[in-house]
LUMLO-556785 format. One record per residue (C-alpha): residue number from 0; chain; x, y, z. Coordinates in Angstrom, 1 decimal. Layout:
// LUMLO-556785
   resi   chain        x        y        z
    NUM       A        X        Y        Z
...
//
This chain:
// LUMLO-556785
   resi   chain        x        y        z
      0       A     79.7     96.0    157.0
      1       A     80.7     92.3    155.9
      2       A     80.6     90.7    152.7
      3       A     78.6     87.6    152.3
      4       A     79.7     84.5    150.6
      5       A     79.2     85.3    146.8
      6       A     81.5     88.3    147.4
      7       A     84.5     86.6    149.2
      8       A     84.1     83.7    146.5
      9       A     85.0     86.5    144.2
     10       A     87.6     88.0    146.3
     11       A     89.6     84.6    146.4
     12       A     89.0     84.6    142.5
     13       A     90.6     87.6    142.1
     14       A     93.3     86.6    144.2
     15       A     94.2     83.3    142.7
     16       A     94.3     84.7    139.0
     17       A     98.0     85.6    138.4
     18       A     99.1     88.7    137.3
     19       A     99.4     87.4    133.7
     20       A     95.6     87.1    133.6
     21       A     95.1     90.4    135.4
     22       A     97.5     92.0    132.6
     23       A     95.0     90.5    129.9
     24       A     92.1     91.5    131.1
     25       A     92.9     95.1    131.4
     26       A     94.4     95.0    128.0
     27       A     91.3     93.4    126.8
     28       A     88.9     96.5    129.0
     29       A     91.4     99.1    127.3
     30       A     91.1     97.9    123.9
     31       A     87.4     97.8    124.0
     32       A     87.2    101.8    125.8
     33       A     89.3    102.6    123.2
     34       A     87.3    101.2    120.9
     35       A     84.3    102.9    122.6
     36       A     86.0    106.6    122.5
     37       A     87.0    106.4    118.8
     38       A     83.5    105.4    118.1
     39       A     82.1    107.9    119.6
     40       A     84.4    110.9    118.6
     41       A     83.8    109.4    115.0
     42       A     79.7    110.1    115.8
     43       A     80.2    113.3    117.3
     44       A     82.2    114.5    114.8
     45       A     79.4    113.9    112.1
     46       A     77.1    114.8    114.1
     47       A     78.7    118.4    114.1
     48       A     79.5    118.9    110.8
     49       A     75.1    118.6    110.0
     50       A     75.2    120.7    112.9
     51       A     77.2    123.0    111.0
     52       A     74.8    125.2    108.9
     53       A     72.5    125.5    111.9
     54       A     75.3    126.9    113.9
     55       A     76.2    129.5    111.0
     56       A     72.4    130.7    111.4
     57       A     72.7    130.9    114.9
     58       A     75.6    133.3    115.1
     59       A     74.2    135.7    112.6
     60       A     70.8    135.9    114.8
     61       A     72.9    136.6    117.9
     62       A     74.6    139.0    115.7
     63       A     72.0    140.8    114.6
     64       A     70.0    140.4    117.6
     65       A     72.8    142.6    119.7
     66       A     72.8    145.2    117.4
     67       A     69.1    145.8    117.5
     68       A     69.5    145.6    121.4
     69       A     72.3    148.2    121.0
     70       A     69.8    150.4    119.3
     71       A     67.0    149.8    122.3
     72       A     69.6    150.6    124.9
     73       A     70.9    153.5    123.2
     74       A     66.9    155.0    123.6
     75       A     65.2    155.2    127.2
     76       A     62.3    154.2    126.0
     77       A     61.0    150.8    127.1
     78       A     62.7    147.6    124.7
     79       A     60.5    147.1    121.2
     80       A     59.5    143.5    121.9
     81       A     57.1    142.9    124.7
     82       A     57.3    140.2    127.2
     83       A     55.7    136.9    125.7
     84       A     54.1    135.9    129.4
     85       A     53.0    140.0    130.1
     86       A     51.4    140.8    126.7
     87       A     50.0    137.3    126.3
     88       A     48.1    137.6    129.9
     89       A     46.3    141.0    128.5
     90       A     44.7    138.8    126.0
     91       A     43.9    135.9    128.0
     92       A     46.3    133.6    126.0
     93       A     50.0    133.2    126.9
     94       A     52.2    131.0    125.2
     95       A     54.6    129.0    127.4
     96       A     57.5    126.8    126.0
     97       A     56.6    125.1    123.4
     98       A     52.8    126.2    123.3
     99       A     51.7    126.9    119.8
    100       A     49.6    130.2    121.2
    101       A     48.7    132.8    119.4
    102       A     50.3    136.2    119.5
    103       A     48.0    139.3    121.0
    104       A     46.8    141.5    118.4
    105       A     48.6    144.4    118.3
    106       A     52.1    143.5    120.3
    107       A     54.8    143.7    119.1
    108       A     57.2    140.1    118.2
    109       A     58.7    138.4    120.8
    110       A     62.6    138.2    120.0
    111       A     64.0    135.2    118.5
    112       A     67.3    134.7    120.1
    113       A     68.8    135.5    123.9
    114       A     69.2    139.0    124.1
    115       A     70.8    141.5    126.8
    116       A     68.8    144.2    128.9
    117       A     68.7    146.2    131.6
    118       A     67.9    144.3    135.3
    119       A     65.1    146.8    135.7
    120       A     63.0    145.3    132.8
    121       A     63.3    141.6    134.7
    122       A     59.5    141.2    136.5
    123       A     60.4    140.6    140.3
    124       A     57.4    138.3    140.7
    125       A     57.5    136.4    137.4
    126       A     61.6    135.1    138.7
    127       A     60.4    134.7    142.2
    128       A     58.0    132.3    141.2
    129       A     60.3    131.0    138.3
    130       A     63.2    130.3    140.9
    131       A     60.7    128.5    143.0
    132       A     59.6    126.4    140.4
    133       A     63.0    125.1    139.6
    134       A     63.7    124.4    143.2
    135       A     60.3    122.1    143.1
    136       A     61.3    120.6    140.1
    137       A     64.4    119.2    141.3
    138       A     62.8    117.9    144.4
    139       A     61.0    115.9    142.1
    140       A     64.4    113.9    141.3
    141       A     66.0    114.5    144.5
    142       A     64.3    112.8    146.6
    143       A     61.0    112.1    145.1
    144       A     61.8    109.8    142.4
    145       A     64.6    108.5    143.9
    146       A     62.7    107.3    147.1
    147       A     59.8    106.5    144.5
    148       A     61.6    103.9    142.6
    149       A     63.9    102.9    145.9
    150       A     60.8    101.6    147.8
    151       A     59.8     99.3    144.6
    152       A     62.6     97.2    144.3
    153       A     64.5     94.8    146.3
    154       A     66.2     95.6    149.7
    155       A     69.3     94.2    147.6
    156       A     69.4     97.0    145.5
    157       A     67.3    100.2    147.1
    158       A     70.7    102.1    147.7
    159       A     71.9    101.2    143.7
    160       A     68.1    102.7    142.6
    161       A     69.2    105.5    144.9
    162       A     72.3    105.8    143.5
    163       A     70.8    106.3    139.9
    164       A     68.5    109.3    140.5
    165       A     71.4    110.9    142.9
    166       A     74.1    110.4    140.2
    167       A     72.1    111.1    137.1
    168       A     71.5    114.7    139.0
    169       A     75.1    115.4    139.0
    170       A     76.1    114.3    135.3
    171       A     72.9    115.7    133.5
    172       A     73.8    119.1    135.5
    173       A     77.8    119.2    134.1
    174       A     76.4    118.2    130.4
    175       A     73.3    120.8    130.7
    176       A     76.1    123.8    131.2
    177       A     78.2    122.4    128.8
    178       A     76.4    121.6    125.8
    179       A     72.8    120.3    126.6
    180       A     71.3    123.9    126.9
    181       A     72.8    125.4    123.4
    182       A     71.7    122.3    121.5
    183       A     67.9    123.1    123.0
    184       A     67.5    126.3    123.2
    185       A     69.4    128.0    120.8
    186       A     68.3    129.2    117.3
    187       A     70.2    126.4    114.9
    188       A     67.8    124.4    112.3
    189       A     64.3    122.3    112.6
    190       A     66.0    119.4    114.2
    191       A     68.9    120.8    116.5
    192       A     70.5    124.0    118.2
    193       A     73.4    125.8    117.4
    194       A     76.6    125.9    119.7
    195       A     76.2    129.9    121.1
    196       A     75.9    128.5    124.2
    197       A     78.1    126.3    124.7
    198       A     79.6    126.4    128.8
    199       A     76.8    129.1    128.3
    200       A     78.8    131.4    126.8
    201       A     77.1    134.9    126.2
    202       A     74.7    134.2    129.3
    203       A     75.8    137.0    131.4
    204       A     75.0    139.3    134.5
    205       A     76.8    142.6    134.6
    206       A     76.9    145.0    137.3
    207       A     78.6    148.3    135.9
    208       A     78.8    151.9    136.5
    209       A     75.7    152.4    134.1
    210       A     73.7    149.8    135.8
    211       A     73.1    146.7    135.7
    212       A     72.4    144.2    132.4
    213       A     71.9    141.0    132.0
    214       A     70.6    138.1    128.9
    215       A     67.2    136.9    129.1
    216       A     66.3    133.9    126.5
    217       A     64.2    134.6    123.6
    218       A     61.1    131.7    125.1
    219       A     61.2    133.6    128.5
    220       A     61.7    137.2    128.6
    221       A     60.8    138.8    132.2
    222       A     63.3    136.5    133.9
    223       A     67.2    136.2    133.5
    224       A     68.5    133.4    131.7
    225       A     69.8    132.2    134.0
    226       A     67.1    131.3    135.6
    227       A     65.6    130.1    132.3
    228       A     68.5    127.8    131.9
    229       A     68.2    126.3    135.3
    230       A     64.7    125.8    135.2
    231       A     65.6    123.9    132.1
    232       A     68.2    121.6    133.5
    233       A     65.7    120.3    136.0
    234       A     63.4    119.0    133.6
    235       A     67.1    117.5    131.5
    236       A     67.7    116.1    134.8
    237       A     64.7    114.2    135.6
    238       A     63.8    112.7    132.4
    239       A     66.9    110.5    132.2
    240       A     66.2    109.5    135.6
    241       A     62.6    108.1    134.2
    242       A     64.1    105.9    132.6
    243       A     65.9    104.0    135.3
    244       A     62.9    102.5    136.3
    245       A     62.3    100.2    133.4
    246       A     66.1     98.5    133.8
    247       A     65.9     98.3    137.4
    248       A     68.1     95.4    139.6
    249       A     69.8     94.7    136.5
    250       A     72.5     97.5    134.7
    251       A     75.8     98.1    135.5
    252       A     76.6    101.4    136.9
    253       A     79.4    102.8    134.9
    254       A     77.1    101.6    131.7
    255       A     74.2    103.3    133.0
    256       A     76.4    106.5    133.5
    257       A     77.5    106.1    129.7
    258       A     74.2    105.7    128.0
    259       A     72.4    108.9    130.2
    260       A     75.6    111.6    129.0
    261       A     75.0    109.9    125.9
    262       A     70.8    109.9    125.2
    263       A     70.8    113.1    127.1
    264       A     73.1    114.7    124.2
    265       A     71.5    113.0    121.1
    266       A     67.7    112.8    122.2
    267       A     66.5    115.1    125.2
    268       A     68.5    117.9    123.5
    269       A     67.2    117.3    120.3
    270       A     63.6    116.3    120.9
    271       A     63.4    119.1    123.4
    272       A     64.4    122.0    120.5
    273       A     61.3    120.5    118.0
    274       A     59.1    120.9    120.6
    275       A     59.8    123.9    122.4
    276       A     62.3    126.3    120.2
    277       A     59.8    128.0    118.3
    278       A     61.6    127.2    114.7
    279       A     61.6    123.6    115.5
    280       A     59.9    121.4    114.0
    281       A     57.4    120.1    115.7
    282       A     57.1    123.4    117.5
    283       A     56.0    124.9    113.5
    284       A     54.2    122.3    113.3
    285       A     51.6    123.3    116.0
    286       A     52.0    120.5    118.3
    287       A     51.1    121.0    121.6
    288       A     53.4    120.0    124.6
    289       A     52.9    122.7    127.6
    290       A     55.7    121.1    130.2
    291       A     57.1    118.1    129.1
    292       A     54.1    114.7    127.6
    293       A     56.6    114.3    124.8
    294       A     59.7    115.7    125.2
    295       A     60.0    114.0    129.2
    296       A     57.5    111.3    129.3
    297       A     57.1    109.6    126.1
    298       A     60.7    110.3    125.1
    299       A     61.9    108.8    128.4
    300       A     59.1    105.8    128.6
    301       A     59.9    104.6    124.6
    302       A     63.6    105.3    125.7
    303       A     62.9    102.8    128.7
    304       A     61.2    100.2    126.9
    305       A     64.2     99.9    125.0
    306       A     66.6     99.3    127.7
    307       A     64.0     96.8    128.9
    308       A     63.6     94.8    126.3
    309       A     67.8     95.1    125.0
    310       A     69.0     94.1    128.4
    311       A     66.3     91.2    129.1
    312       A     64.1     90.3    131.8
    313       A     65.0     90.1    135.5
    314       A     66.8     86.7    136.9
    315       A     63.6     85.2    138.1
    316       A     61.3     87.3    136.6
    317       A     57.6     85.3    136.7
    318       A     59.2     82.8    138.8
    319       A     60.2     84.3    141.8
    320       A     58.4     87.0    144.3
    321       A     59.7     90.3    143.8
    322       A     57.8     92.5    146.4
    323       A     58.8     96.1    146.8
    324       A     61.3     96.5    149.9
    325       A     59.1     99.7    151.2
    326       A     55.8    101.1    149.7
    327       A     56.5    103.5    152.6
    328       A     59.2    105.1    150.8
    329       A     57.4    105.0    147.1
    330       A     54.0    106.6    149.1
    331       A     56.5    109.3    150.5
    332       A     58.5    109.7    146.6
    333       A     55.1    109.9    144.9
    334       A     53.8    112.5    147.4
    335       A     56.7    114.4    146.4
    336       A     56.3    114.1    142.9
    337       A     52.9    115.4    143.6
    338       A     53.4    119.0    145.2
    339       A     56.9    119.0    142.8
    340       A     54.8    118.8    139.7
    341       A     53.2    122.2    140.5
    342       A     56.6    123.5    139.7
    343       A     56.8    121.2    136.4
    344       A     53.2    122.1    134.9
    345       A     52.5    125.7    136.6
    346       A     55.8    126.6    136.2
    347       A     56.1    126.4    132.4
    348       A     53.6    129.1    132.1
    349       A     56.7    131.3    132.7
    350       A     55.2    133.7    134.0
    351       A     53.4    134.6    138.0
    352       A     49.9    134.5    135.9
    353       A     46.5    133.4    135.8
    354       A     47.9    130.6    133.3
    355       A     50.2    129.3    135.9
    356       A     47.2    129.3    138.0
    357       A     44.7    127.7    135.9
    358       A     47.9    125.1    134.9
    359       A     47.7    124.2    138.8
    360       A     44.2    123.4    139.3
    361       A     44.2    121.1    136.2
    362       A     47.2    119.3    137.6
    363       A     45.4    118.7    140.5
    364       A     42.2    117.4    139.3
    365       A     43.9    115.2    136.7
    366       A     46.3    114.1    139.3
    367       A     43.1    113.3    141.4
    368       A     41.0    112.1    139.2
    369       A     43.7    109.4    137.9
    370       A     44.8    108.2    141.2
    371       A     41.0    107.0    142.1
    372       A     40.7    105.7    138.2
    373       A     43.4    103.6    139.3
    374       A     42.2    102.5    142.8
    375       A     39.0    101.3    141.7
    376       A     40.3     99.3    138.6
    377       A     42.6     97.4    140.6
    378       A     39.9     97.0    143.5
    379       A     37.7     95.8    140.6
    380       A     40.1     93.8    138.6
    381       A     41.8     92.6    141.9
    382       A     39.6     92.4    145.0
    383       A     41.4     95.1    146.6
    384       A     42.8     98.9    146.9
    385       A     46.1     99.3    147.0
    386       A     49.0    101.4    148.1
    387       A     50.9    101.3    145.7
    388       A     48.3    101.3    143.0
    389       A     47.1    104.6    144.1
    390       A     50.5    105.8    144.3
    391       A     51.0    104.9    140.4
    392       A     48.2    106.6    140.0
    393       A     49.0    109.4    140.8
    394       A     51.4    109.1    139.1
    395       A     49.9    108.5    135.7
    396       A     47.5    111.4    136.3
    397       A     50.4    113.6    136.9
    398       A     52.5    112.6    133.3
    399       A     49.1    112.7    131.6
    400       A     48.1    116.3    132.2
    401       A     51.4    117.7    131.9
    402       A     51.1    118.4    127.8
    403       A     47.8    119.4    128.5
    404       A     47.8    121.6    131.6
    405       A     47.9    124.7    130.2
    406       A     45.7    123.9    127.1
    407       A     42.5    122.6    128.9
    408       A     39.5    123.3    131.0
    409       A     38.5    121.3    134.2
    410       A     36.2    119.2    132.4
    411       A     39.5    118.4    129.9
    412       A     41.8    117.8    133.0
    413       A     39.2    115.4    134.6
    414       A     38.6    113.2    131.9
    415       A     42.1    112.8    130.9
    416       A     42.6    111.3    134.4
    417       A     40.4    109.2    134.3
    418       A     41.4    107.8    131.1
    419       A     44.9    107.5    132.2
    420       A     44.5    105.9    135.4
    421       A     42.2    103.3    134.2
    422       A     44.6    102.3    130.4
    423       A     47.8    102.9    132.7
    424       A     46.9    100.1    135.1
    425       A     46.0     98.0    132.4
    426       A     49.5     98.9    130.5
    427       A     51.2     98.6    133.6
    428       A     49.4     94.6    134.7
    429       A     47.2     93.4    131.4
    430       A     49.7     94.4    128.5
    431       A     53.0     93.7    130.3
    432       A     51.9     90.6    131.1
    433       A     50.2     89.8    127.8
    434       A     53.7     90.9    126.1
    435       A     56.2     89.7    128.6
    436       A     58.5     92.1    129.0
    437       A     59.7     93.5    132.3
    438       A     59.8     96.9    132.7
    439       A     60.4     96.3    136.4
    440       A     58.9     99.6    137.6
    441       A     56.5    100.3    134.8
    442       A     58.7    103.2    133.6
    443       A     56.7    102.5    130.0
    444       A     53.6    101.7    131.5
    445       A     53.0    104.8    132.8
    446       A     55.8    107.6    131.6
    447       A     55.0    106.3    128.3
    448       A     51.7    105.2    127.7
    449       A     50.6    108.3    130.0
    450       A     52.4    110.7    128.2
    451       A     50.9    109.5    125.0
    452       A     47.4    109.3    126.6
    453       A     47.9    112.8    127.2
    454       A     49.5    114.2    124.3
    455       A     46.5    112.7    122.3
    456       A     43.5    114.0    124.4
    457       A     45.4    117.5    124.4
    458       A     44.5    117.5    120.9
    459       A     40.8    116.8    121.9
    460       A     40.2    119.1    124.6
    461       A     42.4    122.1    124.1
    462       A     40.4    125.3    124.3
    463       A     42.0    128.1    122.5
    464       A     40.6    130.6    124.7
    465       A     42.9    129.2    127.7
    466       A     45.8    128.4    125.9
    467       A     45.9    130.6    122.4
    468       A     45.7    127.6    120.0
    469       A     42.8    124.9    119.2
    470       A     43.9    121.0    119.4
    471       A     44.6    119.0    116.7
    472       A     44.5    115.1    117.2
    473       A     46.7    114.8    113.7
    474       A     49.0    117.1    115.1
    475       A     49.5    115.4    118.3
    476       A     49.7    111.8    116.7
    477       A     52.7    113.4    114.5
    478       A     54.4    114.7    117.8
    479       A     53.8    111.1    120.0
    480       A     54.9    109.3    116.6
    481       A     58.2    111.2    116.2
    482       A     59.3    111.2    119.3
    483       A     58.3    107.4    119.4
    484       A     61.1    106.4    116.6
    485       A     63.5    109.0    117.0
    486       A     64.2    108.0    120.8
    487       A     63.3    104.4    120.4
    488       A     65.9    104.0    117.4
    489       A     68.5    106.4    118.8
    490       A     68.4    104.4    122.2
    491       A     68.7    100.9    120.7
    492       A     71.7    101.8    118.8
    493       A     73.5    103.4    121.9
    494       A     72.4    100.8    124.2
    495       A     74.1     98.0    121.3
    496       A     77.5    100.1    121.3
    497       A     77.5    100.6    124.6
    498       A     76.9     96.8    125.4
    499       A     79.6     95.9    122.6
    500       A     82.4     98.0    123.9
    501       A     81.9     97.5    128.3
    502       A     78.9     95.5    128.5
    503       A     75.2     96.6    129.4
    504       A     74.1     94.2    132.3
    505       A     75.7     92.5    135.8
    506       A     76.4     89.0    135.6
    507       A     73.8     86.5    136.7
    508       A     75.9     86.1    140.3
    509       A     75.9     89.5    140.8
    510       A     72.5     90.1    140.0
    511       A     71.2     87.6    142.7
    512       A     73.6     88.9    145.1
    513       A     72.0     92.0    144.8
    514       A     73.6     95.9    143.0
    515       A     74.1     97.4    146.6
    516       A     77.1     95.2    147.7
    517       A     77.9     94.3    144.3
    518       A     78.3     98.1    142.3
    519       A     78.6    100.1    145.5
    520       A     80.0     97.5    148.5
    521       A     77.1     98.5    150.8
    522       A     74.1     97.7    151.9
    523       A     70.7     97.9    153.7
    524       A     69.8     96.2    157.4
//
């Protein structure tokens, strides 16, 4: 592998400043990470004590939550709550996460915190599917988005857009375990959870002399928590990774790291709990989000935007041809995405049920539906079909249906598609254009304009007889309008610390040179 000439000019640089000018600049780079960690102890610190009362309520739930498991275990009879996804399914309307469902007449209330029972109460089919799920999910990140997003940009920077999705797996998945999951999916206050699960402490599996136990979390109660939990992290893991394709060719590395442990903590957590927790917010609100139109794809497209329009535009962006390196890659990432998303929408039924089913066939005809919206617009608009068109497509069809996949009919499903792939190509050409900003791979254009496409028309055509709960446009608008400011304001004022204390973007050089030699010293042939 050799260096080409912009790299050794550097190298000679480096070797011609003395070691007095070496000395100050790491002076100067420790002052300013010191800077950075003070910062950002001072925030975290804050942050905690208004976490404080939320965490209080917390422990006393657990607390009284064990003793009333105590007093099922100490009884053979079966546990006094039923299963959300079982009792749900006799009346023809499961809640999932976040679904705003209504209970079945007659069963008895779900609990509201993680609680402990015996393995023999866990439904074998309900985690089989449920552990599938979460292995599809992650394939969506690794490799479908990553080879998604890698065929789109430059050859100079395919293994850097690689890099991203690959990376981002491994960092979301440390802060998940550590404190992502407790600040979701805990009981704490409207806004935020408490700290019971912090390096999920309390999740346990126990294999005694008495049999075997294990926790189970309050939102999913015929599979272990574990598997909850992991299921979970998937759906942390990719939504950060959205958001890599609005700031493409252009972000340092080490930056990028900082601002995804950090929006991951104070927005996917946080956003995630309104929506989904069932004394959040939004969630008490009645908003409707089945698998992820706000908390992933509006949050991560409005969180995109940001970085788009904070770092700048693209060193020769409408001047110079920027042509994707390999559509062949992006066709093989999106068809990914595709069977994947089965695992995203069908999967957050919870449950091996007829909602999961139903949740599958209105992926697919959105999905469908969107991807020929798309084809024909451009093949109107344009003069031709393309690949990658019907690929983003797809695409769009696929973020569009996911608040609504478990809340609408066929009819619903179809004409959301079609809505979204004919507005997201026009987001994603017509308004980009018309507003000039580059969001290189229209991370905005179709995470968030899709997702908020969807979220809306899941207040139109939600049928309560499929998913417990009638649709309320008002309510939706409050959901995409909350999760609008809270991530857009949140991000800006990460991205401006961030850029203040290590700097956001690569040097103009370094940009033109291409991220693969210059952040990783490798390249494509």
């Amino acid at each position: 592998m050799t260096q080409d000439a912009g790299a050794a000019q550097r190298l000679q640089a480096n070797a011609n400043s003395g070691p007095g000018t070496r000395g100050t600049t790491m002076r100067k780079t420790l002052r300013k990470f010191l800077m950075g960690v003070s910062l950002l102890a001072a925030g975290i610190g804050l942050w905690a004590l208004a976490l404080a009362d939320g965490a209080s309520g917390a422990v006393a739930a657990s607390v009284l939550v064990s003793s009333a498991t105590n007093t099922v275990h100490a009884a053979s009879a079966a546990p006094v709550f039923a299963p959300v996804a079982c009792a749900a399914e006799a009346s023809g309307a499961a809640p999932a996460i976040g679904a705003s469902g209504e209970q079945a007449a007659g069963a008895p209330a779900a609990p509201m915190a993680p609680v402990v029972l015996d393995a023999s109460k866990i439904n074998a089919g309900d985690t089989a599917w449920m552990l599938s799920s979460t292995a599809l999910v992650l394939f969506m990140t690794i490799p479908g988005l990553a080879l998604f997003y890698g065929g789109m940009v430059r050859k100079k920077n395919v293994l850097a857009t690689l890099m991203q999705s690959f990376a981002i797996t491994c960092l979301v998945t440390i802060i998940w375990v550590v404190l992502g999951y407790s600040l979701a999916f805990t009981p704490g206050n409207a806004f935020i959870g408490g700290f019971s699960r912090v390096l999920l402490s309390g999740m346990s599996f126990i294999k005694g002399d008495k049999g075997v136990t294990l926790t189970v979390s309050h939102l999913a109660t015929t599979i272990p928590e574990s598997v909850y939990m992991t299921y979970q992290m998937t759906f942390a893991i990719i939504t950060p990774a959205l958001i890599c394709g609005a700031f493409a060719d252009r972000m340092k590395f080490s930056a990028m790291l900082v601002f995804m442990a950090l929006w991951s903590i104070m927005v996917y957590s946080p956003i995630a709990h309104m929506v989904w927790e069932p004394t959040g917010w939004l969630s008490a609100a009645g908003i409707l989000d089945f698998a992820g139109g706000t908390v992933v794809h509006i949050n991560a497209g409005m969180a995109g935007l940001v970085c788009a329009l904070v770092l700048g535009k693209r060193v020769g962006y409408g001047r110079e041809a920027m042509a994707p390196h390999n559509l062949v890659l992006t066709l093989v990432g999106a068809a990914m995405l595709w069977v994947g998303w089965f695992g995203f929408n069908a999967g957050s039924a919870l449950a091996a049920d007829g909602r999961a089913g139903f949740a599958m066939v209105t992926t697919q005809v959105a999905t469908a539906a969107a991807a020929l919206a798309w084809m024909f617009a451009e093949w109107i608009g344009k003069g031709k079909p393309s690949v990658l068109g019907i690929a983003s497509g797809a695409v769009a069809g696929l973020v569009a249906v996911t608040p609504a996949s478990g809340f609408v009919g066929v009819s619903g499903a179809l004409s959301i598609g079609i809505v979204a792939g004919v507005l997201c190509f026009l987001s994603a050409t017509w308004l980009k254009n018309k507003l000039g900003y580059d969001d290189s791979l229209d991370a905005f254009g179709v995470h968030g304009i899709g997702g908020i496409i969807g979220a809306i028309l899941t207040g139109v055509f939600a049928v309560k007889d499929i998913g417990g709960a009638d649709g309320s446009v008002i309510l939706q608008l409050k959901g995409v309008a909350t999760t609008l400011i809270y991530s857009g304001l949140v991000s800006f004022i990460l991205l401006k610390i961030i850029d203040a204390v290590i700097g956001l973007r690569v040097t103009e050089e370094e940009e033109r040179e291409g991220l693969d030699v210059v952040l990783h010293g490798e390249h494509v042939e």
